[in-house]
N, C-alpha and C positions, 0 to 999 in steps of 0.2 A: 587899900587891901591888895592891889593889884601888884605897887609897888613891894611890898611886904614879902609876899610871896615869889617876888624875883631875887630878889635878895636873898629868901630861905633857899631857893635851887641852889644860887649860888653859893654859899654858905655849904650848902651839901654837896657839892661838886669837889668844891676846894678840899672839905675834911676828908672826900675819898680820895683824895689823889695825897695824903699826907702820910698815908702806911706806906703806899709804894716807895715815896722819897725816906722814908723810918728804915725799910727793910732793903732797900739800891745796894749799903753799904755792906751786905753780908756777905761772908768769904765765899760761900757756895752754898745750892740750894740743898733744901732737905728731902730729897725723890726717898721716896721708897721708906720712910719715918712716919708716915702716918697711918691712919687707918681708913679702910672703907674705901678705898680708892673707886671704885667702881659708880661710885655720885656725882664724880667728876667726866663721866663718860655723858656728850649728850643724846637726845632721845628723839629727836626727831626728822626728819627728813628734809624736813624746809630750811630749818634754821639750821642742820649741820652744810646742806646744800652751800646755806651763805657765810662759811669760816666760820660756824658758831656766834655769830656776831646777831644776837635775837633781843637783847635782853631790853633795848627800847621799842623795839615792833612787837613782841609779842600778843597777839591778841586771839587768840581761840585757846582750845580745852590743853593745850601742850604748853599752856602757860602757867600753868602748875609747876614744872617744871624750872622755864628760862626768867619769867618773872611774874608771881601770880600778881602784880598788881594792872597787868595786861587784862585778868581776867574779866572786867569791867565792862569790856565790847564787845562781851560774847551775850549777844540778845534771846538767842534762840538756845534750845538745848544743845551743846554738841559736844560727841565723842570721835576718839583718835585712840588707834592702834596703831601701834609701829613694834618693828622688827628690825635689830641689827647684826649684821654678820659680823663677829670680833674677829681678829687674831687666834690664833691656837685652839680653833673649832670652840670658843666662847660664843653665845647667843646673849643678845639684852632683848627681851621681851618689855613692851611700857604700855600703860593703858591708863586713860585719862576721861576724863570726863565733865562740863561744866552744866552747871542750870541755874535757876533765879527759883525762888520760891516766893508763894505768896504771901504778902502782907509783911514779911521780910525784906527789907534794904539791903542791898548788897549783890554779890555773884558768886556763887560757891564752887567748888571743884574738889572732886576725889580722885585719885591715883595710886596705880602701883605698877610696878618694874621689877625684874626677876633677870641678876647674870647666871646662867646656869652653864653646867656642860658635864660629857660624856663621865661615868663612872671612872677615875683612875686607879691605877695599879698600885697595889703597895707594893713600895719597896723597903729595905733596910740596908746596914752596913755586910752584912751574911749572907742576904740573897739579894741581890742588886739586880737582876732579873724579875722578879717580881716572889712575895709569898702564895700567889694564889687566890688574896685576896682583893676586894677592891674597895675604895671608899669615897665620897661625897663630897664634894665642895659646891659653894653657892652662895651669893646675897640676894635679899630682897628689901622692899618698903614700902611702908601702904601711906599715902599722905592724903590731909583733910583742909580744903585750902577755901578763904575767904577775902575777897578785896570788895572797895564800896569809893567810889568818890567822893569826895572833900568838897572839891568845887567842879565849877564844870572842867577844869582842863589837870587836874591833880587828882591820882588816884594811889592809892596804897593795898598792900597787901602781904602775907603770909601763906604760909604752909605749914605743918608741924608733919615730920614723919616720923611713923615707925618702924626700925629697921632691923632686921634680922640676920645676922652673919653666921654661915656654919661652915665647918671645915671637918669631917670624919667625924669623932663623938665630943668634939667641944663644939659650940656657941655660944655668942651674946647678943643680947637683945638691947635695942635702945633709942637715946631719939634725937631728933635734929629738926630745926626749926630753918624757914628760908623767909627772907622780909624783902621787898622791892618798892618804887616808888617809880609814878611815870607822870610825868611831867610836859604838855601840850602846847607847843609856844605858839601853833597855828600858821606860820609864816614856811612857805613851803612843805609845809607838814613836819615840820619838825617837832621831831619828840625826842626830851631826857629819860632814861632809866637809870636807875641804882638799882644793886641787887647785893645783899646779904645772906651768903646760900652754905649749907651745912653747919650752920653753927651750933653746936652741942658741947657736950662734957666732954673727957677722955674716956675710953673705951679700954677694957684689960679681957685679951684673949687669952693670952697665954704667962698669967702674971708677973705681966709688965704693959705698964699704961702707955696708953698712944692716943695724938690729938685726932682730934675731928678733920678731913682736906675742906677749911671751910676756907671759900672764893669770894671777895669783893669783888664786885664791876661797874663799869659807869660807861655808859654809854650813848650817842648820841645818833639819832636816825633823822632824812628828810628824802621826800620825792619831789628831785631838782626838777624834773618833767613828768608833764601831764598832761596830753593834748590827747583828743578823740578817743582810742580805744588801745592806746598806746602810755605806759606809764614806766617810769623808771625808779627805785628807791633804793638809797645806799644808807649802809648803815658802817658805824666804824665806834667799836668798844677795846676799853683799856680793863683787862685783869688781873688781879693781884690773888693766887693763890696760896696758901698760909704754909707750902710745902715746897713750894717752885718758885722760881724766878718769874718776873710779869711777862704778861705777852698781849699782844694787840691783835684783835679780831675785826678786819675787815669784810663787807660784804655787798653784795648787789640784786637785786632781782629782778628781770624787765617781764611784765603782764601785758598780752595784748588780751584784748578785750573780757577782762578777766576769766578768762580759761584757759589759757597756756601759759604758763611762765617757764623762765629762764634762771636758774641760778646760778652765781660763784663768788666765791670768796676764800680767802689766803688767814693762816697764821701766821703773824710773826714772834720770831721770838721761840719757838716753841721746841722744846727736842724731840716732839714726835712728830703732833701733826704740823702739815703743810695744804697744797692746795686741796680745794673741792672743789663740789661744781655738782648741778643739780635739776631736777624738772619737775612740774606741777601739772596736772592738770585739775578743774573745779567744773563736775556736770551738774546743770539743775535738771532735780528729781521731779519736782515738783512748783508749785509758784507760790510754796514755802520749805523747804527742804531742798538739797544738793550734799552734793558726794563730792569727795576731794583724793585723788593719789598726789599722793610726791616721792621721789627718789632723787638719792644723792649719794654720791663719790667721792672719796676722803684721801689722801694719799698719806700713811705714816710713815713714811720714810723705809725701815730695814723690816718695820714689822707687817711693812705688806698694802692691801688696799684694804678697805672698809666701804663697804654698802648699807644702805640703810632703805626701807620701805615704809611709809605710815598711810593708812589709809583713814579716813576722816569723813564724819555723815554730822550733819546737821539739820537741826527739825524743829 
Protein backbone atom coordinates (compact mmCIF):
# COMPACT_ATOMS: atom_id res chain seq x y z
CA UNK A 1 0.00 0.00 0.00
CA UNK A 2 2.79 2.12 1.16
CA UNK A 3 4.66 1.48 -1.98
CA UNK A 4 1.56 2.34 -4.10
CA UNK A 5 1.11 5.45 -2.78
CA UNK A 6 4.49 6.71 -3.37
CA UNK A 7 4.48 6.06 -6.66
CA UNK A 8 0.80 8.02 -6.95
CA UNK A 9 2.79 11.25 -5.36
CA UNK A 10 5.06 10.69 -7.73
CA UNK A 11 3.04 10.30 -10.64
CA UNK A 12 1.41 13.47 -9.47
CA UNK A 13 4.24 15.44 -9.22
CA UNK A 14 5.57 14.62 -12.62
CA UNK A 15 1.84 15.35 -14.33
CA UNK A 16 2.10 18.80 -12.67
CA UNK A 17 5.28 19.81 -13.82
CA UNK A 18 4.11 18.71 -17.49
CA UNK A 19 1.91 22.06 -18.33
CA UNK A 20 4.73 24.22 -17.30
CA UNK A 21 7.10 22.25 -19.84
CA UNK A 22 3.58 22.37 -22.53
CA UNK A 23 3.25 26.09 -21.99
CA UNK A 24 7.85 27.13 -21.58
CA UNK A 25 7.35 27.39 -25.46
CA UNK A 26 4.85 30.26 -25.66
CA UNK A 27 6.01 33.61 -27.36
CA UNK A 28 4.72 35.67 -24.39
CA UNK A 29 2.51 35.55 -21.49
CA UNK A 30 -1.17 36.48 -21.61
CA UNK A 31 -1.22 39.45 -18.44
CA UNK A 32 -4.11 41.25 -18.49
CA UNK A 33 -6.67 38.43 -20.92
CA UNK A 34 -8.22 36.93 -18.32
CA UNK A 35 -10.83 37.54 -15.87
CA UNK A 36 -11.19 38.03 -12.13
CA UNK A 37 -7.84 38.82 -11.46
CA UNK A 38 -8.24 39.66 -7.98
CA UNK A 39 -8.17 35.47 -6.99
CA UNK A 40 -4.91 35.43 -7.70
CA UNK A 41 -4.14 38.15 -4.90
CA UNK A 42 -3.12 36.20 -1.63
CA UNK A 43 -5.00 36.59 1.76
CA UNK A 44 -3.04 36.17 4.41
CA UNK A 45 -0.25 37.45 6.44
CA UNK A 46 1.60 34.40 7.20
CA UNK A 47 1.88 32.86 4.01
CA UNK A 48 2.29 36.27 1.97
CA UNK A 49 5.02 36.97 4.77
CA UNK A 50 6.83 33.57 3.35
CA UNK A 51 6.86 34.55 -0.79
CA UNK A 52 3.44 33.15 -0.98
CA UNK A 53 5.12 29.83 -0.80
CA UNK A 54 1.97 28.06 1.65
CA UNK A 55 0.52 25.66 -0.45
CA UNK A 56 2.28 22.51 1.54
CA UNK A 57 2.20 24.19 5.14
CA UNK A 58 -1.06 25.28 5.06
CA UNK A 59 -2.90 24.20 8.10
CA UNK A 60 -5.48 26.50 9.75
CA UNK A 61 -8.73 28.28 8.66
CA UNK A 62 -6.67 30.39 5.68
CA UNK A 63 -6.48 27.15 4.16
CA UNK A 64 -9.38 27.59 2.32
CA UNK A 65 -7.74 29.60 0.48
CA UNK A 66 -3.69 28.27 -0.21
CA UNK A 67 -4.88 24.67 -0.01
CA UNK A 68 -8.06 23.45 1.62
CA UNK A 69 -6.53 20.01 1.82
CA UNK A 70 -4.47 21.63 4.85
CA UNK A 71 -7.61 21.91 6.37
CA UNK A 72 -7.46 18.43 8.09
CA UNK A 73 -5.20 19.78 11.14
CA UNK A 74 -7.38 22.28 12.07
CA UNK A 75 -8.68 20.36 15.50
CA UNK A 76 -10.26 22.90 17.16
CA UNK A 77 -12.70 25.67 15.62
CA UNK A 78 -10.66 28.48 14.17
CA UNK A 79 -11.32 31.78 12.46
CA UNK A 80 -9.01 34.41 10.55
CA UNK A 81 -9.49 37.92 9.63
CA UNK A 82 -7.22 39.65 7.50
CA UNK A 83 -6.83 42.98 5.79
CA UNK A 84 -4.73 44.02 2.88
CA UNK A 85 -3.55 47.38 1.88
CA UNK A 86 -3.53 47.19 -2.39
CA UNK A 87 -2.04 49.65 -4.61
CA UNK A 88 -4.29 52.43 -5.90
CA UNK A 89 -6.14 52.86 -2.39
CA UNK A 90 -7.70 49.09 -3.27
CA UNK A 91 -8.63 47.13 0.12
CA UNK A 92 -8.98 42.93 0.10
CA UNK A 93 -10.86 42.25 3.08
CA UNK A 94 -10.82 37.91 3.71
CA UNK A 95 -12.49 35.95 6.41
CA UNK A 96 -12.39 32.40 6.86
CA UNK A 97 -13.38 30.04 9.02
CA UNK A 98 -12.79 26.17 9.92
CA UNK A 99 -14.66 23.38 12.26
CA UNK A 100 -15.36 19.53 12.43
CA UNK A 101 -18.92 18.51 12.93
CA UNK A 102 -20.33 15.85 14.73
CA UNK A 103 -20.76 12.41 13.59
CA UNK A 104 -19.42 13.85 10.32
CA UNK A 105 -15.89 12.80 8.89
CA UNK A 106 -13.88 15.28 7.58
CA UNK A 107 -13.05 19.35 8.22
CA UNK A 108 -15.07 22.05 6.78
CA UNK A 109 -14.37 25.61 6.07
CA UNK A 110 -16.32 28.77 4.92
CA UNK A 111 -15.05 32.01 3.46
CA UNK A 112 -15.41 35.17 1.83
CA UNK A 113 -13.05 38.15 0.53
CA UNK A 114 -14.23 41.47 -0.78
CA UNK A 115 -11.63 43.82 -3.33
CA UNK A 116 -13.33 47.01 -2.78
CA UNK A 117 -12.44 50.76 -3.14
CA UNK A 118 -13.25 54.42 -3.07
CA UNK A 119 -16.54 55.61 -5.40
CA UNK A 120 -14.81 56.67 -8.95
CA UNK A 121 -15.44 59.44 -11.07
CA UNK A 122 -17.03 59.29 -14.41
CA UNK A 123 -15.40 60.27 -16.88
CA UNK A 124 -16.05 60.44 -20.89
CA UNK A 125 -14.47 61.57 -24.11
CA UNK A 126 -16.55 65.42 -23.65
CA UNK A 127 -15.85 65.83 -20.06
CA UNK A 128 -12.64 64.16 -19.18
CA UNK A 129 -12.72 65.97 -15.90
CA UNK A 130 -15.37 64.27 -14.62
CA UNK A 131 -19.66 64.22 -15.45
CA UNK A 132 -20.48 64.85 -11.82
CA UNK A 133 -21.13 61.61 -11.41
CA UNK A 134 -19.63 58.69 -9.69
CA UNK A 135 -19.74 54.87 -9.97
CA UNK A 136 -18.79 51.34 -8.32
CA UNK A 137 -16.37 48.76 -8.94
CA UNK A 138 -15.75 45.53 -6.83
CA UNK A 139 -15.26 41.62 -6.56
CA UNK A 140 -16.36 39.29 -4.08
CA UNK A 141 -16.69 35.23 -3.15
CA UNK A 142 -18.27 33.38 -0.59
CA UNK A 143 -16.42 29.73 -0.66
CA UNK A 144 -17.77 26.30 1.16
CA UNK A 145 -14.69 24.12 1.60
CA UNK A 146 -14.32 20.31 2.66
CA UNK A 147 -11.10 18.00 3.07
CA UNK A 148 -10.99 14.46 5.18
CA UNK A 149 -7.84 12.02 5.06
CA UNK A 150 -7.41 9.12 3.11
CA UNK A 151 -4.79 7.63 5.04
CA UNK A 152 -2.94 8.74 7.88
CA UNK A 153 -0.34 10.89 5.89
CA UNK A 154 -2.61 11.84 2.59
CA UNK A 155 -5.21 14.28 2.64
CA UNK A 156 -7.38 15.94 -0.07
CA UNK A 157 -9.52 18.62 -0.43
CA UNK A 158 -11.73 21.32 -2.25
CA UNK A 159 -13.65 24.59 -2.23
CA UNK A 160 -16.19 25.62 -4.62
CA UNK A 161 -16.78 29.52 -4.72
CA UNK A 162 -19.17 31.82 -5.54
CA UNK A 163 -18.09 34.86 -7.10
CA UNK A 164 -19.54 38.05 -7.86
CA UNK A 165 -17.90 40.81 -10.17
CA UNK A 166 -19.47 44.36 -10.56
CA UNK A 167 -18.22 47.24 -12.41
CA UNK A 168 -20.96 50.49 -12.51
CA UNK A 169 -24.44 48.82 -13.67
CA UNK A 170 -23.04 45.58 -15.19
CA UNK A 171 -22.15 42.24 -13.30
CA UNK A 172 -21.66 38.69 -13.34
CA UNK A 173 -22.10 36.11 -11.17
CA UNK A 174 -20.25 32.67 -11.13
CA UNK A 175 -18.23 29.97 -9.88
CA UNK A 176 -14.86 28.35 -9.40
CA UNK A 177 -13.80 25.46 -7.80
CA UNK A 178 -10.06 24.95 -5.92
CA UNK A 179 -8.91 21.02 -5.36
CA UNK A 180 -5.44 20.31 -3.32
CA UNK A 181 -3.66 17.27 -2.14
CA UNK A 182 -1.11 17.15 0.93
CA UNK A 183 1.03 14.50 1.12
CA UNK A 184 3.15 13.57 4.64
CA UNK A 185 6.44 11.88 3.97
CA UNK A 186 7.34 12.26 7.95
CA UNK A 187 11.17 12.55 7.41
CA UNK A 188 12.12 16.02 8.57
CA UNK A 189 8.53 16.93 8.29
CA UNK A 190 8.31 16.96 5.09
CA UNK A 191 5.16 17.64 3.20
CA UNK A 192 3.98 17.58 -0.64
CA UNK A 193 1.06 19.90 -1.91
CA UNK A 194 -0.68 20.30 -5.11
CA UNK A 195 -3.13 22.79 -5.59
CA UNK A 196 -5.70 23.16 -8.39
CA UNK A 197 -7.03 26.92 -7.76
CA UNK A 198 -9.67 28.97 -9.91
CA UNK A 199 -10.70 26.50 -12.16
CA UNK A 200 -14.24 27.34 -13.76
CA UNK A 201 -15.96 28.16 -17.08
CA UNK A 202 -15.33 31.44 -18.98
CA UNK A 203 -16.93 34.37 -17.83
CA UNK A 204 -18.63 37.40 -20.35
CA UNK A 205 -18.73 40.96 -18.96
CA UNK A 206 -18.91 42.88 -21.53
CA UNK A 207 -19.81 40.44 -24.40
CA UNK A 208 -16.84 38.90 -24.97
CA UNK A 209 -15.63 35.70 -23.03
CA UNK A 210 -12.67 35.51 -20.81
CA UNK A 211 -10.91 32.53 -19.03
CA UNK A 212 -10.87 31.80 -15.52
CA UNK A 213 -6.72 33.06 -13.90
CA UNK A 214 -6.81 29.37 -12.91
CA UNK A 215 -3.06 28.53 -10.86
CA UNK A 216 -1.36 25.04 -10.70
CA UNK A 217 1.19 24.59 -7.99
CA UNK A 218 3.27 21.87 -6.33
CA UNK A 219 5.04 22.42 -3.68
CA UNK A 220 7.33 20.97 -1.36
CA UNK A 221 7.98 22.04 2.56
CA UNK A 222 10.29 20.54 5.47
CA UNK A 223 11.66 21.70 9.06
CA UNK A 224 15.44 21.07 8.59
CA UNK A 225 15.79 22.20 12.46
CA UNK A 226 14.11 21.53 15.42
CA UNK A 227 15.88 21.62 18.66
CA UNK A 228 14.38 22.94 22.15
CA UNK A 229 12.15 25.96 21.58
CA UNK A 230 13.78 26.81 18.54
CA UNK A 231 12.48 25.60 14.93
CA UNK A 232 13.03 26.45 11.47
CA UNK A 233 10.88 25.53 8.18
CA UNK A 234 11.28 26.26 4.57
CA UNK A 235 9.16 25.76 2.01
CA UNK A 236 9.97 26.22 -1.90
CA UNK A 237 6.77 25.95 -4.57
CA UNK A 238 6.76 26.02 -8.43
CA UNK A 239 3.54 27.93 -10.07
CA UNK A 240 2.09 27.78 -13.19
CA UNK A 241 -0.57 30.29 -13.85
CA UNK A 242 -2.97 29.89 -16.86
CA UNK A 243 -2.26 33.83 -17.88
CA UNK A 244 1.55 34.24 -16.86
CA UNK A 245 4.69 32.93 -17.30
CA UNK A 246 5.75 30.33 -14.14
CA UNK A 247 7.31 31.63 -11.16
CA UNK A 248 8.87 29.95 -8.07
CA UNK A 249 7.79 30.84 -4.39
CA UNK A 250 10.39 30.44 -1.82
CA UNK A 251 9.99 30.85 1.82
CA UNK A 252 11.03 30.46 5.54
CA UNK A 253 9.87 30.92 8.93
CA UNK A 254 11.91 30.51 12.30
CA UNK A 255 9.38 30.01 15.69
CA UNK A 256 10.92 30.35 18.92
CA UNK A 257 8.99 28.85 21.31
CA UNK A 258 6.07 28.94 19.32
CA UNK A 259 5.05 32.52 19.93
CA UNK A 260 7.24 34.72 18.01
CA UNK A 261 8.09 34.04 14.48
CA UNK A 262 10.07 35.32 11.83
CA UNK A 263 9.09 35.45 8.25
CA UNK A 264 10.57 35.90 4.64
CA UNK A 265 10.47 34.81 1.52
CA UNK A 266 11.25 36.01 -2.49
CA UNK A 267 9.46 35.62 -5.90
CA UNK A 268 11.07 34.67 -8.57
CA UNK A 269 10.22 34.91 -11.92
CA UNK A 270 7.55 37.31 -11.15
CA UNK A 271 6.74 40.95 -12.84
CA UNK A 272 5.44 42.28 -9.96
CA UNK A 273 5.94 40.81 -6.77
CA UNK A 274 9.56 40.43 -5.24
CA UNK A 275 10.72 40.23 -1.74
CA UNK A 276 8.59 39.95 1.64
CA UNK A 277 9.11 39.43 4.98
CA UNK A 278 6.92 39.06 7.96
CA UNK A 279 6.00 38.53 12.03
CA UNK A 280 3.67 36.38 14.09
CA UNK A 281 2.94 36.41 17.21
CA UNK A 282 0.52 33.27 18.89
CA UNK A 283 -0.99 34.10 22.82
CA UNK A 284 -2.72 31.37 24.74
CA UNK A 285 -5.99 32.55 25.87
CA UNK A 286 -6.70 29.95 27.52
CA UNK A 287 -5.57 26.02 28.11
CA UNK A 288 -7.79 25.62 25.09
CA UNK A 289 -8.13 28.62 23.05
CA UNK A 290 -5.24 31.36 21.72
CA UNK A 291 -5.02 34.19 19.44
CA UNK A 292 -2.65 34.72 16.77
CA UNK A 293 -1.50 38.40 14.83
CA UNK A 294 0.66 38.22 11.78
CA UNK A 295 1.99 40.89 9.62
CA UNK A 296 3.79 41.10 6.39
CA UNK A 297 5.67 43.16 3.73
CA UNK A 298 5.50 42.69 0.13
CA UNK A 299 7.72 44.66 -2.19
CA UNK A 300 6.05 45.04 -5.93
CA UNK A 301 8.32 46.60 -7.51
CA UNK A 302 6.78 50.29 -9.42
CA UNK A 303 3.52 49.51 -7.76
CA UNK A 304 4.77 50.28 -4.46
CA UNK A 305 4.77 48.24 -1.03
CA UNK A 306 1.72 46.04 0.19
CA UNK A 307 0.87 45.25 3.88
CA UNK A 308 -1.11 42.80 5.06
CA UNK A 309 -2.70 42.17 8.83
CA UNK A 310 -4.65 38.82 9.76
CA UNK A 311 -5.61 38.33 13.00
CA UNK A 312 -6.63 34.58 14.09
CA UNK A 313 -8.60 33.01 17.34
CA UNK A 314 -8.89 29.44 18.00
CA UNK A 315 -11.27 27.48 20.32
Amino acid sequence: MKSHMKRGIAATVLLALLPAHAYATEPFAKVGTYALPFLKIGVSARATGMGNAFTALANDATATYWNPAGLVEVTRTDVSLSYTWWPADIALNYAAGAFTLPFIPGTWGVSARALTMDPQTERTIFLPDGTGRTFDAGDMSFGLSYAQFFTDKFSAGSTVHFIHSGLAEKSINTFAVDFGLVYRIGLWGMRLGMLIQSLGSKVNFDDRESKMPTVFKVAMAATPYSQGVNSVQGVFEFAHPSDNQEVVHMGAEYGFNQFFFLRGGYNFNSDSEGLAAGMGLRIDTSQTSDLTFDYSWEDLGFLGDVNRITLGFTY
